[in-house]
N, C-alpha and C positions, 0 to 999 in steps of 0.2 A: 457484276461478274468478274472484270477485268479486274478490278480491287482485290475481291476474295480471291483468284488465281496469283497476284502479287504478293501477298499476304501468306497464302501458302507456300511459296518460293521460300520470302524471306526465313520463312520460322523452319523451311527444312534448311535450308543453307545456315540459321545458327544453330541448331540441332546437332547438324555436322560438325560445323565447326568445335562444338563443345567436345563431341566426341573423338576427335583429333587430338585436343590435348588433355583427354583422360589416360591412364597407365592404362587400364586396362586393353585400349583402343591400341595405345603402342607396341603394345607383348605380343598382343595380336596381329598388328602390321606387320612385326620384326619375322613372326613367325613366319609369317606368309609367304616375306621375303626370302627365308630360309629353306624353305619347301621348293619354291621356286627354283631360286640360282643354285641350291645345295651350299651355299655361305652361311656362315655362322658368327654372332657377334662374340659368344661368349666362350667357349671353345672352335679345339682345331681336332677336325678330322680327317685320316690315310690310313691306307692299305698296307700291313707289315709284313713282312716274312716272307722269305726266297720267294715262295708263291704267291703272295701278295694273297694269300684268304685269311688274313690275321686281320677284323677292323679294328679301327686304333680311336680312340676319344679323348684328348686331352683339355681339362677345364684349364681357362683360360682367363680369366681375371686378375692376372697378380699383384695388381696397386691393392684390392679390396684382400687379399690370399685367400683365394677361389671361394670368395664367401658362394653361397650358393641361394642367387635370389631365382625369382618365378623365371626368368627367361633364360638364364642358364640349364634351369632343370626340364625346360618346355625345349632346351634346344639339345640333350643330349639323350632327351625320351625320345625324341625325333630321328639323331640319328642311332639309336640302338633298332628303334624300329626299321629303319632303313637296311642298317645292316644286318640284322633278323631276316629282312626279304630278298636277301641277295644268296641266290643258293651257292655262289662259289666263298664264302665266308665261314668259319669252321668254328671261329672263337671269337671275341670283343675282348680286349686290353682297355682298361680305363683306367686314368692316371690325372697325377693336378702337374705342380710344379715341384724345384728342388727345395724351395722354402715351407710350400706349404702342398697336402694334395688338396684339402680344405678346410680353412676356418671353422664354419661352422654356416650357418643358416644365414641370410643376411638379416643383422638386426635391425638396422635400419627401416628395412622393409614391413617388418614383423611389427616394430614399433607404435603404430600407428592403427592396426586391427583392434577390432573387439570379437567379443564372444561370437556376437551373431554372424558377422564373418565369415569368421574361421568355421563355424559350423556349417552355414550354410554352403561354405565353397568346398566344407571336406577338405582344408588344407592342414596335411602338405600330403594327402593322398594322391596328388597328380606325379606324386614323385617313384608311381610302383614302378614304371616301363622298366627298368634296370631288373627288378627282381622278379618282372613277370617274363623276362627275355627266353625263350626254350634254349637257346644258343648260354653256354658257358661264355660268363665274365668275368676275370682275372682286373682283380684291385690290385696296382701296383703301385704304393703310398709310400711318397717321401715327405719329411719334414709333418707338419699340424695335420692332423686325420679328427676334429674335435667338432662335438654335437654333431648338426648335422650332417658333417665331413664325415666322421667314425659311423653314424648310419648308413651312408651314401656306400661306404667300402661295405659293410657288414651286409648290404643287397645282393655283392658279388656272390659269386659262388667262390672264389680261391679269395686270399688276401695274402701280397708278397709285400716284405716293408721294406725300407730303406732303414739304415743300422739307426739314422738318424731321427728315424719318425717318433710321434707321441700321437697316443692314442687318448680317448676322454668324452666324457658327458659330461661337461659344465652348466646344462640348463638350468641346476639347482639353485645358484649363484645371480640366473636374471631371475630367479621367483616364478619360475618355469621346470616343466621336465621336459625328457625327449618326446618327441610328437611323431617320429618317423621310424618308429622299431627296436628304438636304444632301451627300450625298459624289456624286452621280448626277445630280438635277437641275439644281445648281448649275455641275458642270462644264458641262452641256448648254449652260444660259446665257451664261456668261462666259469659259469658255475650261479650259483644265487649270492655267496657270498663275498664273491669279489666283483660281480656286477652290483650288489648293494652298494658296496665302498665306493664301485666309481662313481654311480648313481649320487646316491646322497649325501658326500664328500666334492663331488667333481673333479676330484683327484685324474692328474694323466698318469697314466705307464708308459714305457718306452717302449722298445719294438721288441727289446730281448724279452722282456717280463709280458708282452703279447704275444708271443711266438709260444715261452712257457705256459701262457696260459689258455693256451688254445685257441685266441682271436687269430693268430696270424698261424700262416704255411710254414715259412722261411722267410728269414733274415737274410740282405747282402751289404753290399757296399752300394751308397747311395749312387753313385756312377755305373753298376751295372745292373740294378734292380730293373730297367724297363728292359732291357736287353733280355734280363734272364725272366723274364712274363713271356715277350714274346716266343720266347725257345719252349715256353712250356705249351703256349697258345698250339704253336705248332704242332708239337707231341701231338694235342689234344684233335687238332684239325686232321690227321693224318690218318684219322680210324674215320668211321662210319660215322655221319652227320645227326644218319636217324638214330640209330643206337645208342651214341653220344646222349641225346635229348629223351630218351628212353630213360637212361640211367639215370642224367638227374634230375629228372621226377621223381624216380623212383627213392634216390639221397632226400631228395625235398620233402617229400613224403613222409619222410619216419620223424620231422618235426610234430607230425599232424596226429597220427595214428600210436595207438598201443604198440606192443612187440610182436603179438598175434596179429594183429588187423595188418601191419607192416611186412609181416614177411609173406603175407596170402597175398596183396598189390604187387611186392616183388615178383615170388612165383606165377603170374600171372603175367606181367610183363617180358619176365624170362620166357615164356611160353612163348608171347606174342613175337617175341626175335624171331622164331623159329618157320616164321611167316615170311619173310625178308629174303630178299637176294644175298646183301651184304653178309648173315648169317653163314648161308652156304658157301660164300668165298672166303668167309674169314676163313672157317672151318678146311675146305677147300685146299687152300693156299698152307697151311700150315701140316696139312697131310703131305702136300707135293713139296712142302719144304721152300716155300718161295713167298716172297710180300704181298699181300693182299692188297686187290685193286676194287675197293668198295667204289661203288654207282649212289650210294644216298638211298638205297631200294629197296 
């Protein structure tokens, strides 16, 4: 008996020990550790704007240029979540660096999957948290926004560039396409025929020729682009939280639906304001000629 109880010991303690220096056991640890301390290895997270309700995400790897492997995107699903549940938070700012906001997917990582994998893990489906956020998230890309860099923005709801950025889906070039919305969102943006081009060329544009082509808001100068996300963050934080989240649904929506089916979801939403506190004060405040002081209600 005392054998078989030894015997069992050992084989979990190498058990463990295997699972210690598997990745998958690390991604998992880091996370853990992340949730815990609210520390992050691969990004930096704060609070912007006079009132500090602007959350801020900045990817953070720039030896790699914010390639964007499993635990960068496990850690900034995390904090969008986080800052989704924080009701004094009005908007998310997400940005890379001035070289790069991101490369692209990390290859490395990538390299080494096969089919059944990638199937079975549904990757890179763990990377919706950004696009399932109800809270607006402003892309503010300077310098490489490329593969899954230019999906990662194309999540947001705004995208603001630096004069210096370039935009692109190069996956045709590793004998791949995009796996993260670059053949779907892309179109939505710019059209079928200059998402073909970048598509199966991998060609980049730059920020002017994104901005003309409908990917991008506005163009600034690379030194004031986060500056000028967060001023718009704020704009956006300074109305109604609910309503705010109302509406872009209701934007999100018309990807989904016909032009009839779209405007009955709208007219029905617009109804549903009508239910709200913040409705009455806007309306309220603008009759009495004074700034509306919306509750989220």
């Amino acid at each position: 008996m005392a054998a078989l109880r030894n015997t069992f010991v050992f084989c979990s303690r190498t058990i463990a020990s295997g699972l210690t220096r598997s990745p998958l056991y690390n991604i998992r640890q880091s996370t853990a550790r992340c949730l815990a301390t609210g520390q992050y290895q691969h990004i930096i997270t704060d609070t912007k704007g006079e009132k500090k309700n602007i959350g801020f995400i900045q990817l953070n790897r720039p030896k790699a240029l914010n390639a964007l492997c499993d635990a960068l995107m496990s850690e900034v699903g995390q904090a969008v979540q986080q800052f989704e549940a924080d009701k004094t938070i009005g908007c998310i700012v997400l940005t890379g660096g001035d070289k790069a906001f991101a490369a692209g997917a990390d290859i490395k990582e990538m390299q080494g999957l096969d089919f059944a994998k990638v199937y079975r893990g549904n990757f890179p489906g763990q990377w919706t948290k950004v696009a399932d956020c109800k809270k607006p998230v402003i892309a503010a890309v300077n310098g490489y926004a490329l593969g899954g860099g230019c999906e990662l923005a194309m999540m947001c709801d705004i995208i603001y560039a630096g004069d210096k950025a370039q935009f692109g889906q190069p996956e045709i070039a590793l004998g791949t396409i995009p796996g993260a919305g670059g053949t779907q969102r892309l179109t939505h943006a710019v059209g079928k025929s200059k998402a073909m081009e970048m598509v199966l060329t991998g060609n980049r544009i730059s920020a002017l020729e994104a901005e003309k082509a409908g990917l991008v808001s506005k163009v600034f100068p690379a030194d004031q682009l986060v500056n000028e996300a967060i001023k718009t963050a704020e704009k956006i934080s300074s109305h109604s939280k609910l309503v705010v989240a109302m509406a872009k649904e209701c934007v999100n929506t018309s990807y989904e639906l016909t032009l009839k089916e779209g405007i009955h979801f709208e007219r029905r939403i617009f109804h549903a304001t009508f239910a709200t506190e913040d409705r009455k004060e806007g309306m309220t405040a603008f009759s009495e000629k004074r700034a509306a002081n919306f509750k989220d209600s």
